[in-house]
C-alpha positions in Angstrom: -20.7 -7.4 14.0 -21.1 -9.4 10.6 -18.6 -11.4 9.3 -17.9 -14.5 7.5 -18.3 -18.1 8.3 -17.3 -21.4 6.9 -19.1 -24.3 7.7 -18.0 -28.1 6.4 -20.7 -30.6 5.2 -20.2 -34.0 3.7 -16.6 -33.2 2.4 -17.8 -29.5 1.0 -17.4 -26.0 2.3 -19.8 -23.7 2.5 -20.1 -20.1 3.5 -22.9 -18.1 5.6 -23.0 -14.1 6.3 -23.2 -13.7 10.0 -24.2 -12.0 12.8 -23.5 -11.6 16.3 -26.1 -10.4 18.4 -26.4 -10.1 21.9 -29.0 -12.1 23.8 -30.1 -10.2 27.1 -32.2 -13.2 28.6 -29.0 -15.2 28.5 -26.3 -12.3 28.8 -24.5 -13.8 25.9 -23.9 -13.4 22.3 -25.2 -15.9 19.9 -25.1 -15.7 15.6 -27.9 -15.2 13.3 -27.3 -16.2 9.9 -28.0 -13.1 8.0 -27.3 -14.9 4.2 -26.6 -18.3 3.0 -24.0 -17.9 0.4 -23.5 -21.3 -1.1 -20.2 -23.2 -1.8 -16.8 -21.9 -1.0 -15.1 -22.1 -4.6 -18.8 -19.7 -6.4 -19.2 -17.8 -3.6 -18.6 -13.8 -4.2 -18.0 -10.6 -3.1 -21.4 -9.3 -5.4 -23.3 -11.9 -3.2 -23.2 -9.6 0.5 -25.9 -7.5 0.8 -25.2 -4.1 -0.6 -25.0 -2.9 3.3 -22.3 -5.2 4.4 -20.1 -5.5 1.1 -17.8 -2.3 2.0 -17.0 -3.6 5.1 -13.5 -4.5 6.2 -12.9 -7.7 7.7 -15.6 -8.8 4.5 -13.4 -7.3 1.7 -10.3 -8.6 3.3 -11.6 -12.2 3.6 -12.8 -12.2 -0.3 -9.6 -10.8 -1.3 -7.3 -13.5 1.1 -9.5 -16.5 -0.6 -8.8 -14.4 -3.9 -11.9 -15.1 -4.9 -11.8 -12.7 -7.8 -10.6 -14.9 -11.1 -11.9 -15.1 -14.5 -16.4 -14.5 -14.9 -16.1 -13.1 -10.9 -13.7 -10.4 -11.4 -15.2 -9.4 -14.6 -18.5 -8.8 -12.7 -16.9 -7.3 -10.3 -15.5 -4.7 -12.8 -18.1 -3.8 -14.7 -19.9 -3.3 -11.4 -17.1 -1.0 -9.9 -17.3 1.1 -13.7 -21.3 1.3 -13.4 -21.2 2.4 -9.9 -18.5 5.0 -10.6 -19.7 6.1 -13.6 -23.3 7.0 -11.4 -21.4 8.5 -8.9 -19.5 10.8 -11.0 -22.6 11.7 -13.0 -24.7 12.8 -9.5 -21.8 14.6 -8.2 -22.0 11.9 -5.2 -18.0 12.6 -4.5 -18.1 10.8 -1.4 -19.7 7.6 -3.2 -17.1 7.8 -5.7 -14.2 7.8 -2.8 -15.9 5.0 -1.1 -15.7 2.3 -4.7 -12.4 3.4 -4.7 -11.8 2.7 -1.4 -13.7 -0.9 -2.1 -11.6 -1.8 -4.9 -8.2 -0.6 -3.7 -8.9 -2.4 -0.7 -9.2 -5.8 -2.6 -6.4 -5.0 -5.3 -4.8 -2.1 -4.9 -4.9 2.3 -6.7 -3.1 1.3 -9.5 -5.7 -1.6 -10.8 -8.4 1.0 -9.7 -6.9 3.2 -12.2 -6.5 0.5 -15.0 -9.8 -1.5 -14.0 -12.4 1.2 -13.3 -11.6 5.2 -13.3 -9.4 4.8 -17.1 -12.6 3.3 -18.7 -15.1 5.5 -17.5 -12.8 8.4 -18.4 -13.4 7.3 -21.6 -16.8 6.7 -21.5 -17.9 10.2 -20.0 -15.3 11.8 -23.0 -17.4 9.7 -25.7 -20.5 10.6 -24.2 -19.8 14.2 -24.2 -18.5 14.0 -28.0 -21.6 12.6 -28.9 -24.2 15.0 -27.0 -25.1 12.7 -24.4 -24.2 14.6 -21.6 -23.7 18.2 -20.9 -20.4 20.1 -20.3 -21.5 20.8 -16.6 -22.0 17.5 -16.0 -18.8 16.2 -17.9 -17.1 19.1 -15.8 -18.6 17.3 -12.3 -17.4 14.0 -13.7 -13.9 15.6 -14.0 -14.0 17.4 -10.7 -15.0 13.8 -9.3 -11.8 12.1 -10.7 -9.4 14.9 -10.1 -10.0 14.4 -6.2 -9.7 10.7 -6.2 -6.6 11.4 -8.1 -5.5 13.7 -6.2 -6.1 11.4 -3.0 -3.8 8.7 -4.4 -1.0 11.0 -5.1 -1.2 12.5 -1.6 -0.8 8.8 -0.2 2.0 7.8 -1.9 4.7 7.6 0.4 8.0 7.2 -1.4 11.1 8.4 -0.9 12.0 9.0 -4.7 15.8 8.1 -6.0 14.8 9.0 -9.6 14.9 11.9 -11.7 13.1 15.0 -10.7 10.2 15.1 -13.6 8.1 18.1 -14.8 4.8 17.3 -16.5 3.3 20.3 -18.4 0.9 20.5 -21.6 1.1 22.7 -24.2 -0.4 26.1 -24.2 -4.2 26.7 -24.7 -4.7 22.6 -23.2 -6.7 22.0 -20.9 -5.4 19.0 -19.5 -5.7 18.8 -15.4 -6.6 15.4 -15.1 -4.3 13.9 -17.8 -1.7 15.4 -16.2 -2.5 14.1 -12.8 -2.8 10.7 -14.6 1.0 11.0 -15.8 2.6 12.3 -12.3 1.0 9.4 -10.1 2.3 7.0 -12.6 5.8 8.7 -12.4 5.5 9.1 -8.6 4.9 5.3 -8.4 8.3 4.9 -10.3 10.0 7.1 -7.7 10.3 10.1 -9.4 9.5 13.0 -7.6 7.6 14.8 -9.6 6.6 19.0 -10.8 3.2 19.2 -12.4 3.2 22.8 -14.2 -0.2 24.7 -13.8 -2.8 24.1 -16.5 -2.5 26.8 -19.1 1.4 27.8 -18.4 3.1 29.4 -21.1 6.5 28.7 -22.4 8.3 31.1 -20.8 6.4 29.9 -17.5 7.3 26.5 -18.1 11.3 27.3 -19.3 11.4 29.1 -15.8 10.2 26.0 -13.8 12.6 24.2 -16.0 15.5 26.6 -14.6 14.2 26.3 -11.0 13.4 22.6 -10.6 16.1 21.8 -12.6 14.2 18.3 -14.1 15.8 15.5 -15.5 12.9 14.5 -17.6 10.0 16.9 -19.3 7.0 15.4 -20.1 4.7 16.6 -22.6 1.3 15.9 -22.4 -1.0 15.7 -25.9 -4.3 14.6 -25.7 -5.0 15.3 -29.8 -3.8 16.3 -33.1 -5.0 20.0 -32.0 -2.1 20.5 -30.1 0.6 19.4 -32.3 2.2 23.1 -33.1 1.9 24.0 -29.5 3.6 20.8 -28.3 6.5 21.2 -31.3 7.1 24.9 -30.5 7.1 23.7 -26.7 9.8 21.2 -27.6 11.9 23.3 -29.5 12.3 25.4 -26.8 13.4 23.0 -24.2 15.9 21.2 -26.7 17.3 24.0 -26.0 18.3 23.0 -22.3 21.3 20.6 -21.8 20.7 17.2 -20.4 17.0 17.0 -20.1 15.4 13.8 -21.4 11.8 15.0 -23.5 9.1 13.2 -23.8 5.9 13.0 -25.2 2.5 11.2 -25.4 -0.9 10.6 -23.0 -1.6 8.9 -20.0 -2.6 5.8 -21.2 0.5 5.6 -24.4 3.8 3.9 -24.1 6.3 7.4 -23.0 7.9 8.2 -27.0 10.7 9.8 -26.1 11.3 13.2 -28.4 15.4 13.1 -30.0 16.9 16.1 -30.4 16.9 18.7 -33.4 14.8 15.9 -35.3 13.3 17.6 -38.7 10.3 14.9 -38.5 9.4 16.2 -34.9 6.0 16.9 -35.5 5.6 13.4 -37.5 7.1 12.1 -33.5 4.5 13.7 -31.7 1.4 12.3 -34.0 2.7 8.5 -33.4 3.4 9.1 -29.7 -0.3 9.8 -29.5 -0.9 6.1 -30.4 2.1 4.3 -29.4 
């Protein structure tokens, strides 16, 4: 077993990665230092040995000391968004799962989201914009996310006490993992939450709206390409009494879409950047 201990020179703390070990002459267990890690108040989780840093009992020690403030934590992040971002690109799932796992373990999914799997969304979009990487491999990046994703919204055990919310997109956009991205954040809230199949059309999407019966409607836009779909979406549901409409991305403040407005489509343009 390896774990962490503290030891107390001269007034000052420092910390040594140990082992126990079992010694058969003497039928007893004795420690072998495995890494000297220095003083308490520098000593970080990017110290362990790449071996022993996932384990439990190390991870929960760093995160009780909360270790992780200002030049550590940022480390630590751009760390977490390098490793995921090789992951992803390898199609090394599992490795992806397990930094997730690491980090959630020491804050919790939703930094995750915030700190790592957000920015390297948007580093494997801008590296497919600009050539760098090919759609199979942007597709396996995507694929990657969607599960880890998926794995958070599986675990979230609420019992919701909000409105029922449906997330679609509009026809012809392709938005599986944005839409993903929207329901855990609702689910969080306690909503439960409908997420319409990618691709739905608007009838689809009006008959989910008369079986689920939704309070709220989100729209999901990812661009200025999907501006008509998402106002004749709209118009549709205004249609519907006593449903709340809004619009936007993942990552934009929710701008909520008023009825029979004759500057809709000017609405849906800011609620891209809002």
């Amino acid at each position: 077993m390896v774990y962490i201990r503290e030891k107390k020179v001269k007034g000052e703390k420092y910390l040594y990665l140990v082992e126990s070990v079992w010694d058969t002459e003497k039928s007893t267990s004795k420690q072998k230092i495995v890494k000297y890690l220095g003083k308490i108040e520098k000593a970080k989780l990017l110290d362990i040995p790449e071996k022993f840093r996932n384990l439990n009992n190390i991870i929960k020690y760093f995160s009780e000391k909360k270790y992780y403030e200002n030049d550590n934590q940022n480390k630590i992040i751009m760390t977490f968004r390098e490793n995921l971002e090789n992951s992803l690109m390898a199609g090394n799932i599992s490795g992806a799962e397990n930094l997730f796992e690491s980090y959630s373990k020491i804050y919790d999914a939703k930094k995750f989201i915030g700190d790592i799997l957000l920015p390297v969304k948007t580093r494997i979009d801008l590296l497919l914009r600009k050539n760098q990487i090919s759609n199979g491999t942007h597709t396996v990046c995507y694929n990657g996310m969607l599960k880890i994703i998926q794995g958070i919204i599986d675990s979230v055990n609420l019992k919701p006490k909000k409105d029922k919310v449906l997330v679609c997109s509009p026809y012809g956009q392709q938005s599986i993992l944005e839409n993903k991205l929207v329901e855990i954040q609702f689910a969080w809230k306690g909503h439960r939450v409908v997420n319409a199949p990618s691709f739905s059309s608007i009838s689809d999407i009006l008959f989910t709206i008369e079986r689920d019966h939704p309070g709220i409607v989100f729209v999901t836009i990812t661009g200025r390409n999907d501006i008509s779909n998402a106002k004749r979406l709209i118009e549709q549901i205004n249609e519907k009494d006593n449903i709340q409409i809004f619009s936007g991305t993942h990552s934009t403040k929710k701008t909520i879409v008023q009825r029979n407005k004759e500057n809709l489509e000017e609405i849906l343009i800011q609620s891209l950047s809002n």
